[in-house]
DOTORTI-569436 format. One line per 4 residues: number of its first residue (from 1); their letters; for each residue y, x, z of C-alpha. Coordinates in Angstrom, 3 decimals. Example, Ala and Ser with C-alpha at 12.3 -4.5 7.8 and 13.67 -1.06 7.14 Angstrom:
# DOTORTI-569436
1	as	-4.500 12.300 7.800  -1.060 13.670 7.140 .
END
This chain:
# DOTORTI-569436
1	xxxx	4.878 -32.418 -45.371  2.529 -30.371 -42.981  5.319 -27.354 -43.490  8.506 -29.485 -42.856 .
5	xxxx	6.607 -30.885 -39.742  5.833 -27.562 -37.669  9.661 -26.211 -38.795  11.006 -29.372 -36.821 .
9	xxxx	8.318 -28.958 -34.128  9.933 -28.863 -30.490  7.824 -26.739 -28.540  6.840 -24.102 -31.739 .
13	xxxx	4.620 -21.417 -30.818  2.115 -20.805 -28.407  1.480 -23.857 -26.405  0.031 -22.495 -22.991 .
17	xxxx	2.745 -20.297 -22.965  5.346 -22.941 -23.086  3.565 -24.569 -20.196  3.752 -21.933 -18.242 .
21	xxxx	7.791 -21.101 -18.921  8.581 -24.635 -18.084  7.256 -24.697 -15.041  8.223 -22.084 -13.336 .
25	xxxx	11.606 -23.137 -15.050  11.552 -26.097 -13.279  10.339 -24.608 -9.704  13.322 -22.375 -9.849 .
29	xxxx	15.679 -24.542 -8.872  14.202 -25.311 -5.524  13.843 -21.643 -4.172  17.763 -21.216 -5.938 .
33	xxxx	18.906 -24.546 -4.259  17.475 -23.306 -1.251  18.844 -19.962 -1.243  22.203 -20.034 -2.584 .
37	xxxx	23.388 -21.426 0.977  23.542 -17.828 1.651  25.778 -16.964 -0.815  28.305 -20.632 0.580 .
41	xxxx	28.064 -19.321 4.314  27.634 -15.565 4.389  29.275 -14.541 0.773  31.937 -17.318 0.924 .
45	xxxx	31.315 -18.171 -2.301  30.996 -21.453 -4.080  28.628 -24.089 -2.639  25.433 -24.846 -2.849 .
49	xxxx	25.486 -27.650 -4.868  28.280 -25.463 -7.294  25.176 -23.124 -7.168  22.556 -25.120 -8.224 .
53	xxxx	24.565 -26.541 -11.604  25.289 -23.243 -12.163  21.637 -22.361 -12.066  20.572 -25.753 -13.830 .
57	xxxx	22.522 -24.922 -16.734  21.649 -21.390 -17.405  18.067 -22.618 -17.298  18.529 -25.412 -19.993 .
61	xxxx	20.689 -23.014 -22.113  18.105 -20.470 -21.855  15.444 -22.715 -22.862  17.653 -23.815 -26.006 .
65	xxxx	18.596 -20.288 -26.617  14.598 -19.391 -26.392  13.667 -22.367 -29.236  16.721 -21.576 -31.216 .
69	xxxx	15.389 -17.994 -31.511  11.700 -19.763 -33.152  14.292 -20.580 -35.919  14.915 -17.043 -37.328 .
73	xxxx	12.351 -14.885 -38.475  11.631 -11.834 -36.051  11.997 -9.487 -38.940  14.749 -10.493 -39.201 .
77	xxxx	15.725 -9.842 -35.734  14.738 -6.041 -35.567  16.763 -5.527 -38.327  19.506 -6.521 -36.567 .
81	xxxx	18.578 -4.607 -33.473  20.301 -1.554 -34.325  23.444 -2.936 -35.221  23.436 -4.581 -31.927 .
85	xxxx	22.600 -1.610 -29.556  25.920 0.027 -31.296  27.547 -2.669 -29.842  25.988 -2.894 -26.585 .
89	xxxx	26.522 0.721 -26.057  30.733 0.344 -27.108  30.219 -2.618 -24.447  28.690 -0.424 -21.925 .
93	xxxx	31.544 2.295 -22.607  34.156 -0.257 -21.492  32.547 -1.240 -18.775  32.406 2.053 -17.322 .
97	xxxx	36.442 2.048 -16.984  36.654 -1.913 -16.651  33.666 -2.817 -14.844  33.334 -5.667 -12.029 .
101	xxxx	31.344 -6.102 -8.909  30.199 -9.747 -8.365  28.826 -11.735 -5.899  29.041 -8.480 -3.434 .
105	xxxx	27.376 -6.226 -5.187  28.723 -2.912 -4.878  27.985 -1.452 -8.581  30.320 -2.254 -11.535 .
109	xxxx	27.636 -3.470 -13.929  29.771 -6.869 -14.907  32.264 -7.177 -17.955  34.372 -9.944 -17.950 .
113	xxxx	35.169 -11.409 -21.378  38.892 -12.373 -21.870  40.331 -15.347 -21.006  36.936 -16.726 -19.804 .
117	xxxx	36.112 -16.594 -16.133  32.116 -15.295 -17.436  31.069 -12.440 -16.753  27.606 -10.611 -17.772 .
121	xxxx	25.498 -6.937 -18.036  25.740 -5.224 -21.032  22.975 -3.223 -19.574  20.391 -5.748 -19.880 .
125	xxxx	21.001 -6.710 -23.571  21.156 -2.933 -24.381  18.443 -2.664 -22.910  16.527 -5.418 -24.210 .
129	xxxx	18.107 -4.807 -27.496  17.000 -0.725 -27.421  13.058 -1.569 -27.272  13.606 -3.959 -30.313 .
133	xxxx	14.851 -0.992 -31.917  12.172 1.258 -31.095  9.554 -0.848 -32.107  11.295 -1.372 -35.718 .
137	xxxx	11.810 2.542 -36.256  8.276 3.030 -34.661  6.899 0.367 -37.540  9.172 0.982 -40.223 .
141	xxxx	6.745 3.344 -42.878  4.227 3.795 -40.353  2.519 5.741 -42.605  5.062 8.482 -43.205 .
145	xxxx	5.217 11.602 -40.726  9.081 11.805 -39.852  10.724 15.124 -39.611  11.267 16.521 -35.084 .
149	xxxx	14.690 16.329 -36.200  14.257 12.477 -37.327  13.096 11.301 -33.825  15.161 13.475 -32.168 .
153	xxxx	18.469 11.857 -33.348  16.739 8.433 -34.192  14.066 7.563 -31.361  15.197 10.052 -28.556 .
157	xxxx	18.864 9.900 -28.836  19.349 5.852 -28.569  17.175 5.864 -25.514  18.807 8.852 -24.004 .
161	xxxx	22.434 7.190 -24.400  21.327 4.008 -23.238  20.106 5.696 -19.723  23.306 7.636 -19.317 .
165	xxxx	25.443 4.881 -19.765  23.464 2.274 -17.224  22.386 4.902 -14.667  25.447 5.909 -13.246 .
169	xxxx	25.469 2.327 -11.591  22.041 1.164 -12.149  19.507 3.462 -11.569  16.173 1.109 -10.909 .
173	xxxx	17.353 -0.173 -14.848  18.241 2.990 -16.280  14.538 4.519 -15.254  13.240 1.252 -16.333 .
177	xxxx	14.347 2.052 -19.764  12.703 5.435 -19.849  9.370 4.049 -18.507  9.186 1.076 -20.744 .
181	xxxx	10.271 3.491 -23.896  7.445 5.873 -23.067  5.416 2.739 -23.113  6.601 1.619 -26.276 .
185	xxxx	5.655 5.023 -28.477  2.439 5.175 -26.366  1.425 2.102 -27.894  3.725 2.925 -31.429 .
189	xxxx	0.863 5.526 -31.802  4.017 8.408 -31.701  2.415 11.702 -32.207  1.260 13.225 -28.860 .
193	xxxx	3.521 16.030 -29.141  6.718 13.935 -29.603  5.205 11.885 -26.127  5.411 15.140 -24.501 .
197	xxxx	8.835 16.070 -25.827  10.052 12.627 -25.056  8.753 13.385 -21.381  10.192 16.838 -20.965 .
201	xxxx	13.425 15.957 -22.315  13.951 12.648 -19.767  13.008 15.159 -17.084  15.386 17.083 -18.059 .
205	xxxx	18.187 14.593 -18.598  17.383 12.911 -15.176  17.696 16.595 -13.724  21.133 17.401 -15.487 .
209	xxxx	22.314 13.788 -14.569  21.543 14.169 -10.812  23.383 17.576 -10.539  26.376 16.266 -12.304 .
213	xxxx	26.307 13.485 -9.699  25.957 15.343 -6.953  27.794 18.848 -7.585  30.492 18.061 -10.068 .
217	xxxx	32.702 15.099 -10.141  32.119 14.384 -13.519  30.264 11.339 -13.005  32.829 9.513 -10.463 .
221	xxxx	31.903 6.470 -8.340  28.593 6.830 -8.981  25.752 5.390 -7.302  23.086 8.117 -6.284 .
225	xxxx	23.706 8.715 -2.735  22.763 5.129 -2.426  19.790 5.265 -4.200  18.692 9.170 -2.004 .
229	xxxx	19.502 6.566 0.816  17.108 4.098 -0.072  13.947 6.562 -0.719  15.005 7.902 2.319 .
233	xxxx	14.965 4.506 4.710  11.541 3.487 2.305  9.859 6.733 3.566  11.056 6.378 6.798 .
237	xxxx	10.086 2.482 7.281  6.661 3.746 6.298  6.037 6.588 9.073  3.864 5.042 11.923 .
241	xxxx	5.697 7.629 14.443  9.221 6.848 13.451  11.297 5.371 16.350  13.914 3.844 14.471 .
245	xxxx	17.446 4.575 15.898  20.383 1.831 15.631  21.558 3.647 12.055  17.945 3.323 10.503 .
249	xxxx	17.771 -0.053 11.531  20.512 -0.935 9.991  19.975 1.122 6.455  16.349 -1.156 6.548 .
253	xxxx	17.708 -4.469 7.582  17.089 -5.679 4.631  13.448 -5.109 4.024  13.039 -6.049 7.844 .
257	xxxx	14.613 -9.271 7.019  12.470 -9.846 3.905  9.093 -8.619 5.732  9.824 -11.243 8.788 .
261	xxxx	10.469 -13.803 6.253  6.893 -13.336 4.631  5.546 -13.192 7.617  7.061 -16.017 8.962 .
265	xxxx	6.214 -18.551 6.020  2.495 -17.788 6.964  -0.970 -19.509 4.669  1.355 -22.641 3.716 .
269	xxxx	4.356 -22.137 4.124  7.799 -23.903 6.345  8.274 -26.178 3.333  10.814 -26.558 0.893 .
273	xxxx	14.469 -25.809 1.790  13.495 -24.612 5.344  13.632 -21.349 5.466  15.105 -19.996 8.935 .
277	xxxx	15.918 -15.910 7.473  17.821 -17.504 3.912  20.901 -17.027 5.941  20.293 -13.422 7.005 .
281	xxxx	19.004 -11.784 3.780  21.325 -10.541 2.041  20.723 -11.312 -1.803  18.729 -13.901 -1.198 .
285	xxxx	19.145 -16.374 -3.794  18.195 -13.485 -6.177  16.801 -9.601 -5.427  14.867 -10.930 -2.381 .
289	xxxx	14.266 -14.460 -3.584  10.240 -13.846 -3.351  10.026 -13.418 0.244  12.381 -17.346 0.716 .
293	xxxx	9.711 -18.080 -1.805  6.838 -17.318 0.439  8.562 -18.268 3.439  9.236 -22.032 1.908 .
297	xxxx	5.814 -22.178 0.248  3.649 -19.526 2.404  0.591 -17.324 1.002  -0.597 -20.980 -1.080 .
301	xxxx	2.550 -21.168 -2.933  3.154 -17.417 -4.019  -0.428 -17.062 -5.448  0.145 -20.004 -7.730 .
305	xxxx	3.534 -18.525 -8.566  1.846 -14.948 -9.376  -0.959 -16.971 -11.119  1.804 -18.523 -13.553 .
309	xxxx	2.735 -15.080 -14.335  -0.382 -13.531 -15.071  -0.971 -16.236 -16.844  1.934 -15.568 -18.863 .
313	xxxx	1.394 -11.815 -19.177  -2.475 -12.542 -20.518  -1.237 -15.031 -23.211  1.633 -12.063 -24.291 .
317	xxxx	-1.096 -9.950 -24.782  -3.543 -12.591 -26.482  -0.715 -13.334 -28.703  0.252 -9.392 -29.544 .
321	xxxx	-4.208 -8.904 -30.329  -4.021 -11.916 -32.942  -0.794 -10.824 -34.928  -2.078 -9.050 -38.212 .
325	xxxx	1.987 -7.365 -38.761  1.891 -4.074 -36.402  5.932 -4.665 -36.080  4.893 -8.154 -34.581 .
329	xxxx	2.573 -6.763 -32.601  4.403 -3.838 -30.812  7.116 -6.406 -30.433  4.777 -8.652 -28.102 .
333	xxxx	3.542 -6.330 -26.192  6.830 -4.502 -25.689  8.761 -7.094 -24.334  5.499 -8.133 -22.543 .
337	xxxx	5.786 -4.888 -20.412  9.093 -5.471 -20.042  8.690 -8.830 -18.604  5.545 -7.351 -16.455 .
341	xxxx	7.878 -4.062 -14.990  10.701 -6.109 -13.726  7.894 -8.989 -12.151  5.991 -6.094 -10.525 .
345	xxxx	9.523 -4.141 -9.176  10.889 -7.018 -7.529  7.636 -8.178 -6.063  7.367 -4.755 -4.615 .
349	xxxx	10.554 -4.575 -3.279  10.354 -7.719 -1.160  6.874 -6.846 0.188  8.332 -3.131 0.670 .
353	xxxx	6.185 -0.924 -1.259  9.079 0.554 -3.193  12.652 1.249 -2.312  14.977 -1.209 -2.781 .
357	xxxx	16.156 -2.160 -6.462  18.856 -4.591 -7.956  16.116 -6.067 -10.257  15.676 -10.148 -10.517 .
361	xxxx	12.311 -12.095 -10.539  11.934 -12.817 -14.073  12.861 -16.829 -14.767  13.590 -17.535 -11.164 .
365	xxxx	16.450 -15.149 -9.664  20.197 -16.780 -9.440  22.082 -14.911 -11.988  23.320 -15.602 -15.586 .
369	xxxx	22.519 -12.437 -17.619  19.187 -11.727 -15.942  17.653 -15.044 -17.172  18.939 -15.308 -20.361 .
373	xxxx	17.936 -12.102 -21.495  14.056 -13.460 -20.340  14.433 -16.452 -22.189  15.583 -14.035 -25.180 .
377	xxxx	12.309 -12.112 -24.425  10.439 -15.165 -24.381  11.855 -16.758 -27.348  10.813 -13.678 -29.628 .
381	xxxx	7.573 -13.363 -28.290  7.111 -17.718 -29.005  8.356 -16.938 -32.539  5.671 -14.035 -33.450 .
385	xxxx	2.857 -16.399 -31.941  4.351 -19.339 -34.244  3.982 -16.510 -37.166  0.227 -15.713 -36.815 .
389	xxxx	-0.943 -19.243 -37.888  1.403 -18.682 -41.102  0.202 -15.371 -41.737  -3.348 -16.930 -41.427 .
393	xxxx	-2.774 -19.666 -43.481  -1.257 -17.071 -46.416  -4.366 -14.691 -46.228  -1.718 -12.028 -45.017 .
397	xxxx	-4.179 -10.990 -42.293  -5.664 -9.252 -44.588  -6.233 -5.693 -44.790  -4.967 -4.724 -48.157 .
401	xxxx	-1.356 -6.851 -46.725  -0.904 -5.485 -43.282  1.468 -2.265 -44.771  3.089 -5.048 -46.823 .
405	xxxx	3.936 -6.802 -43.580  5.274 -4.284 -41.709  7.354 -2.992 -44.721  8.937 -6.439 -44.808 .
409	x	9.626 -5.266 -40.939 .
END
């Protein structure tokens, strides 16, 4: 009875964590609401209220997508991981020569499925889908020392297509995906020589990638003069001498924009839907929605946001301590750092102490793709913490069953 009971159980797996996804859940739609007047007046596109429903749903069918995912085992899951990063990187292929800009973005990162008016990233659920992978082949016989030639082509190789294919028109992603990979085997317990190899090689794949941008036209339309322009205008914005000529200003409008609207929301904030920059920074229903944030809800209202998150991130990694199956384990923490990268990046961005990125504020941001892979994230991690009281319950936390565990894996 107990058994049938927690299967049906609505909110399954950790608790706190729930919590803490439901409400910033719910506080998104406020900053969204608030923000999306930018994309009505400035972008011409939709309405607000269009914007908000838009926004409403993707949060409700994120949150069913999230629980739906407590319903499958994650074993299951990483098994299927590889056959899904074929398909994301076929997707990613096509969306090279087909590719859409949305919303006035100026990279082709969108594929539009046929006969629908949706659109989404393959990037995102290769990417999300890649680090599932790696954490299955990382797990998979721990115990058994694989041949150079074995990672090469089976741990180096996926994660080396993956960041060709998204960096010629997202580069903050595609390095993202190196970073978060090297994380991965850090943690995997790779042999230190493979780390190194793993290091040397994405040096020198960022190196061949960057001259084939730049001297050949090999790699067409691609996006690195924009990103050389943004390190450059970051660097620039951060000289004390620099007298800032009418070009400069404009290359840095928008990190002016998002520092005066920080500034401007002050201790407590202008209150909700009253921010006065919304209008004049651009992406700011989603890359810059943290700055409307503090501007609507001042200093107050940001720290309790950032609490919520660190919140989050410490219950990831109380979650990833207590599960006995390694696999389960490297999952958690995995899509943990994920989650934690992305939060950091766009945080940084808006209080400029990185150049500009295209990435979203995890949970909150307008945009379809972005949140639903999070809730994806989520929804894993909630099922491993719904696993641990199972494994407890079946003595599999064990010592003698942990290579049993991971086998199943």
């Amino acid at each position: 009875m107990q058994e049938t009971e927690n299967k049906f159980e609505l909110l399954k797996g950790d608790k706190v964590l729930w919590s803490v996804i439901l409400l910033i859940s719910f506080f998104s739609v406020f900053p969204v609401y608030s923000a999306s007047s930018n994309l009505e007046y400035i972008v011409n596109s939709g309405t607000t209220t269009s914007h908000l429903i838009k926004h409403s749903f993707f949060v409700l069918l994120g949150l069913a997508i999230m629980r739906g995912v407590g319903t499958v085992k994650y074993e299951y899951i990483g098994k299927l991981s590889s056959i899904g990063l074929i398909v994301m990187v076929l997707l990613l292929l096509l969306t090279m020569f087909t590719g859409q800009t949305i919303d006035g973005a100026s990279a082709s990162r969108w594929l539009k499925i046929p006969g629908t008016p949706i659109s989404f990233q393959p990037s995102s659920f290769a990417y999300l889908l890649l680090v599932i992978y790696l954490c299955r082949y990382l797990t998979k016989k721990i115990k058994r020392e694989r041949l150079p030639i074995e990672n090469i082509c089976y741990l180096f190789g996926p994660v080396l297509v993956v960041f060709g294919l998204v960096a010629k028109d997202n580069g903050s992603t595609a390095l993202m995906i190196l970073m978060v990979s090297l994380a991965v085997m850090l943690i995997g317990q790779l042999n230190k020589k493979y780390i190194f190899g793993f290091v040397g090689i994405s040096g020198a794949a960022i190196a061949v990638f960057m001259f084939l941008a730049l001297k050949t036209d090999v790699i067409e339309n691609n996006r690195v003069h924009t990103w050389m322009s943004r390190v450059e205008v970051f660097m620039n914005s951060n000289k004390e001498s620099q007298v800032e000529n009418e070009i400069d200003k404009a290359k840095n409008y928008q990190v002016m924009q998002a520092k005066a609207a920080i500034v401007h929301g002050g201790i407590t904030g202008m209150g909700p839907g009253k921010s006065a920059l919304k209008q004049m920074l651009p992406q700011s229903a989603s890359d810059f929605i943290f700055a409307i944030i503090v501007e609507e809800y001042g200093f107050i209202g940001a720290l309790v946001l950032i609490s919520l998150y660190l919140i989050m991130i410490i219950r990831i990694v109380m979650i990833a301590s207590k599960m006995p199956a390694f696999f389960g384990s490297l999952l958690v923490l995995s899509l943990g750092i994920m989650i934690f990268v992305q939060l950091s990046v766009n945080i940084a961005v808006a209080v400029n102490l990185i150049p500009v990125t295209g990435q979203p504020l995890p949970l909150i941001s307008y945009g379809g793709t972005s949140i639903l892979v999070t809730y994806l994230q989520l929804g894993i991690i909630l099922n491993v913490s719904s696993r641990i009281q199972v494994y407890d319950e079946e003595g599999m936390g064990k010592k003698q069953n942990i290579e049993e565990i991971n086998d199943i894996a």
